[in-house]
N, C-alpha and C positions, 0 to 999 in steps of 0.2 A: 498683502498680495505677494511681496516678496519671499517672505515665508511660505506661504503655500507652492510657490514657484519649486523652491529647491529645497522644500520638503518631500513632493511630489518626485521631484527628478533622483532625489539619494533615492526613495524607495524602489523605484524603478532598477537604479544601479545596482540596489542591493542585490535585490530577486534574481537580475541576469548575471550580474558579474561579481560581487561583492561575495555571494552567499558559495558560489561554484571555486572561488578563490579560496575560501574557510575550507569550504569540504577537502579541496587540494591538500591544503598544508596539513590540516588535523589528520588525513591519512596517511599522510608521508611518517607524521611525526607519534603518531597513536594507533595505529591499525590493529584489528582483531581478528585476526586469522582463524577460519574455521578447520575444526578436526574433522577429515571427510573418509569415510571410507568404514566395512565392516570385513570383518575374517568372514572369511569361506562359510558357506552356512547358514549365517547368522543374521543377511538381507532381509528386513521387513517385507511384509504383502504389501502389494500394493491394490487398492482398489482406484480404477480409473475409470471418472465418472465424466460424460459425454451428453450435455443436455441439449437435446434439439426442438427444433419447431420447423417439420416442413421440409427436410435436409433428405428424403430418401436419395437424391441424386446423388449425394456426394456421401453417406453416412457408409456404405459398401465398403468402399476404397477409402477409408477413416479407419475404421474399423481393424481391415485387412494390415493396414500400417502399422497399429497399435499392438498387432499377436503379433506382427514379423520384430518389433523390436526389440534384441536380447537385453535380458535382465536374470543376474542369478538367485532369485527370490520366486515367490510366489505372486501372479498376478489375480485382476479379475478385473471384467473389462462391464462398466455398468450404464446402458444409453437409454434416456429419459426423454419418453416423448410428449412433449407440453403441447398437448392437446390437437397434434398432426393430421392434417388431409389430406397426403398424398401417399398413402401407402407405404408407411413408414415400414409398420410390421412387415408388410411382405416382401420388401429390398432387404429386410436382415433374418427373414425366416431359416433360411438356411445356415446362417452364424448361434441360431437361437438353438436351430434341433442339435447341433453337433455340441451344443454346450458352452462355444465360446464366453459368450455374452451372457448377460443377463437385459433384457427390453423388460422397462417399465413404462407403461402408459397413463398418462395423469389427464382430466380434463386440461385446457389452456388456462394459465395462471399465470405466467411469466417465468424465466430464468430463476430468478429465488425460489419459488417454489418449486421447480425440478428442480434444482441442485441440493433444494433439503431432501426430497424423496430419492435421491441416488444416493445422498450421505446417509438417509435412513435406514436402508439395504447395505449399505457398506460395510464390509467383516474385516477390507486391511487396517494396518496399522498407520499406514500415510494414506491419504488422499492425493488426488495427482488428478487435475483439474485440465479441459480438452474440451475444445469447440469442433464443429464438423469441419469445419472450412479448410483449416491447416494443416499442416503434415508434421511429424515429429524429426529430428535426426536421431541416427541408430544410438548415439550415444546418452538419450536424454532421459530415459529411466534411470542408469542407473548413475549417471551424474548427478540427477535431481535427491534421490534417494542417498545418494553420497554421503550429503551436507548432515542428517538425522544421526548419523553418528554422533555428532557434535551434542551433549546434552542440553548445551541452550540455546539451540539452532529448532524454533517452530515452526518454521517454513520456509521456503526455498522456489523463488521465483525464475523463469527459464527466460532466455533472450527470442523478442519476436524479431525477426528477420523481413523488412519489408522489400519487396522488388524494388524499388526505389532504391535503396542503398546501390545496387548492382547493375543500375541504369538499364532494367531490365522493364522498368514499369511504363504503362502506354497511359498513365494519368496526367493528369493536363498541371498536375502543380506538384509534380515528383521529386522537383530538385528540392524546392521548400520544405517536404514535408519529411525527407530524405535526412535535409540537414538537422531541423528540429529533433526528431525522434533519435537520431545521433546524440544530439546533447541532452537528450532525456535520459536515455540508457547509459551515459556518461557520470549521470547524477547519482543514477538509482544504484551502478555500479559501487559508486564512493561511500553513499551513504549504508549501503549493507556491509562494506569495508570496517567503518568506523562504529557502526550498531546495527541497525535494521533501515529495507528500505520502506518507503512510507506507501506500502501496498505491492500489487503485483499485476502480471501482466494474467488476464483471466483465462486467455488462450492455453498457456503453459507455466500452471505454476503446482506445489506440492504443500501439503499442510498437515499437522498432527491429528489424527483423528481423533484425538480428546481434546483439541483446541476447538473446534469446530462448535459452534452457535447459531441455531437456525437464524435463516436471514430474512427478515421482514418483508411482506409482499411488497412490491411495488421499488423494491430498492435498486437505485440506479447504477451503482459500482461495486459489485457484489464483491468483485476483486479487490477493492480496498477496505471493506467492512472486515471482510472475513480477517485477513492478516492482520489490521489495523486493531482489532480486537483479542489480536494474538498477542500481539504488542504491545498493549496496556496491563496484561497479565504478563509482563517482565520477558518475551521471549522476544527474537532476535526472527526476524526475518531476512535471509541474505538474497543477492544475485547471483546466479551460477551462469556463465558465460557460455559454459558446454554445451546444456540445454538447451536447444535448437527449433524453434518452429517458422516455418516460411510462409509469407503472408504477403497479399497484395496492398498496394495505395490506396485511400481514395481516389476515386474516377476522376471524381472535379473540386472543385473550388465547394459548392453547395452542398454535395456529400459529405465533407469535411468540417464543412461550418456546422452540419446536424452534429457532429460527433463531439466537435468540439463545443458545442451548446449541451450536450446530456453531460459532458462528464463535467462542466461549470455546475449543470444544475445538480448534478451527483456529491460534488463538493459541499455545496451548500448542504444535500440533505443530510451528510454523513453527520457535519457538527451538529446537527438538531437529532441524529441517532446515537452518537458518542459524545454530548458538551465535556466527557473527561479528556476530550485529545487536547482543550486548550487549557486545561489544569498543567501548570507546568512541575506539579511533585506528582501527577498522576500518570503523565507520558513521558514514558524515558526519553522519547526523541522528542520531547518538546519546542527543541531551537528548530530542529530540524524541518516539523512538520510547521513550524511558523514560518521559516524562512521560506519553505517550497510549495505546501498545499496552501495558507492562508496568503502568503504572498502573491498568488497567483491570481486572487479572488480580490486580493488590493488594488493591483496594476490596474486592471481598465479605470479604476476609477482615478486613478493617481494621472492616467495620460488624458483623460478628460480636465482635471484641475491643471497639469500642463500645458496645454493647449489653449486653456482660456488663461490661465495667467500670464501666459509671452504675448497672447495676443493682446492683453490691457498692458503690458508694460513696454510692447514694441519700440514704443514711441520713445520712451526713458531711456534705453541703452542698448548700444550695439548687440549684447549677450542676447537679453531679450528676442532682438528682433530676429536674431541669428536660427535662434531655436526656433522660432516661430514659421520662417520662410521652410524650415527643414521638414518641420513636419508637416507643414503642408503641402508641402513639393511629397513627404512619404504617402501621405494620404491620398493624394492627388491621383499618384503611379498605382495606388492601392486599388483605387476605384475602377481605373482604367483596365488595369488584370483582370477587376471580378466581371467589369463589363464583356472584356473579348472574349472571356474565359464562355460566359453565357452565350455569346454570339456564336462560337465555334459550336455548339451545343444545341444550336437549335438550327433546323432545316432552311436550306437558302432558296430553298424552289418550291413552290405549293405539289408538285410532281414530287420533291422527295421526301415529301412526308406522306406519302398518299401512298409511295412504293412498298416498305415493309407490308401495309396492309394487304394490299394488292397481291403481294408474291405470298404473305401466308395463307390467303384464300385460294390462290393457286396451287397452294402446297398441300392444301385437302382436299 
């Protein structure tokens, strides 16, 4: 029982503190600087590919942001509509007759298969990957495009910027998720430092169009198959800081938990689509992605053996029991949040749930 106690609590330590301490030092002491930049001229195409479902609202003003972005290259701007019912085509008709764009229309199938049929059309030489929602910074084409200079540079991942950071956001768990996604981009920083990071951000990131491997339907994290299989074929995916997209929080607590439930269940599907990532002479960042992706998928189970092991050994020693009041005092405060979090959330008066209805009936 002892054993499992403080087996349970090093792996724990590792994953948050122990593993973020390695990364430190080994970058301090090893770093692999990339070569960025091309002569005059000599800027790859880019094909920027934009997969929607349902976005005419925002897909306009996406769009418009994507041409106004300079870049000394060739672009092409390619938006993939997975199977839309709101008028997709005709909010970008006018970008289609002037030639901007290229609109492809696909039945619904999911994200993977739009983003194979935009990479199928694709003529650049990089890929440079874009959701409706966010906005680019001016400088994030050719930041991104920068890093391909480098010959063993396969992709290049851009920083998402959430309102949160900027105490800008009206989500009810902003500071939390503020701080987290901080020490996320903090990792993924180091570890594209010292080799590659272990996947990318799907919003904004860039990839070689001869890396590229259609992505099986139904794939949960398209953004870490794709590079993650960059990377198994010896290539280097880094973080680019320049590269800029601005993104809101989750709302609540319950939006968050959905998110953070796909990309658990994303994790797991990845090793049953790649079992090379836990070959350790197969993935060059082997320590890496054991210390961060499979660590991550350890931990719940490791605080659950925590948990019941201080509770059976409370009684035997102060340590025990120490750990044990703590975490249930954390768990305790945990419940309480996702409870007010819910209460804040739902209508306090039978009248104000009845109002929206009411006023958009009056609105027609």
């Amino acid at each position: 029982m002892e054993i499992l106690f403080w087996a349970s609590a090093s792996v724990i330590a590792y994953v948050y503190a122990g593993y973020p301490a390695l990364l430190a030092v080994w970058g301090r002491l090893a770093p692999r600087p990339v070569a960025k930049g091309f002569a005059t001229g000599s800027w790859p195409m880019l094909s920027i590919v934009v997969a929607a479902r349902n976005e005419a609202a925002r897909l306009p003003a996406r769009v418009a942001n994507l041409l106004d972005l300079p870049y000394e290259g060739d672009r092409e701007i390619i938006v993939v509509s997975d199977g839309s019912t709101d008028d997709t085509g005709e909010a970008l008709a006018g970008y289609v007759e002037r030639g901007d764009i290229r609109l492809i229309e696909i039945p619904a199938g999911g994200k993977p298969l739009a983003l194979n049929a935009g990479v199928a059309a694709a003529a650049g030489e990089i890929l440079v990957f874009a959701d409706a929602r966010q906005r680019f910074s001016d400088a994030t084409l050719t930041a991104l495009a920068a890093n391909f200079a480098d010959p063993g540079v396969g992709g290049a991942t851009g920083e998402l910027v959430l309102d949160c950071e900027s105490g800008s956001s009206t989500s009810t768990i902003g500071d939390g998720v503020g701080a987290y996604w901080k020490y996320e981009k903090w990792l993924r920083r180091h570890e594209g430092l010292i080799w590659s990071t272990l996947g990318a951000t799907g919003a904004i990131y860039a990839l070689r169009r001869s890396l590229w491997q259609p992505l099986p339907a139904g794939t949960l994290l398209d953004d870490v198959l794709a590079p993650m299989r960059a990377v198994l074929s010896g290539w280097r995916i880094v973080f680019e800081e320049e590269a800029t997209a601005e993104d809101r929080t989750a709302a609540d607590a319950a939006a968050e938990a959905r998110r953070k439930r796909r990309t658990l269940a994303g994790n797991y599907q990845i090793l049953a689509q790649e079992p090379r990532l836990l070959v350790p002479f197969a993935n060059p960042v082997w320590l890496q992605y054991v210390s961060h992706k499979v660590g991550r998928l350890v931990v719940p189970w490791a605080l659950i053996a925590l948990f019941a092991t201080s509770a059976a050994l409370a009684a035997t020693h102060w340590i025990y029991a120490a750990a044990f009041v703590a975490q249930a005092l954390f768990y305790g405060l945990a419940a309480a949040g996702a409870w007010f979090d819910a209460r804040e959330r739902q209508p306090r008066d039978p009248f104000d749930a009845a109002l929206p209805v009411a006023m958009h009936k009056e609105a027609r």
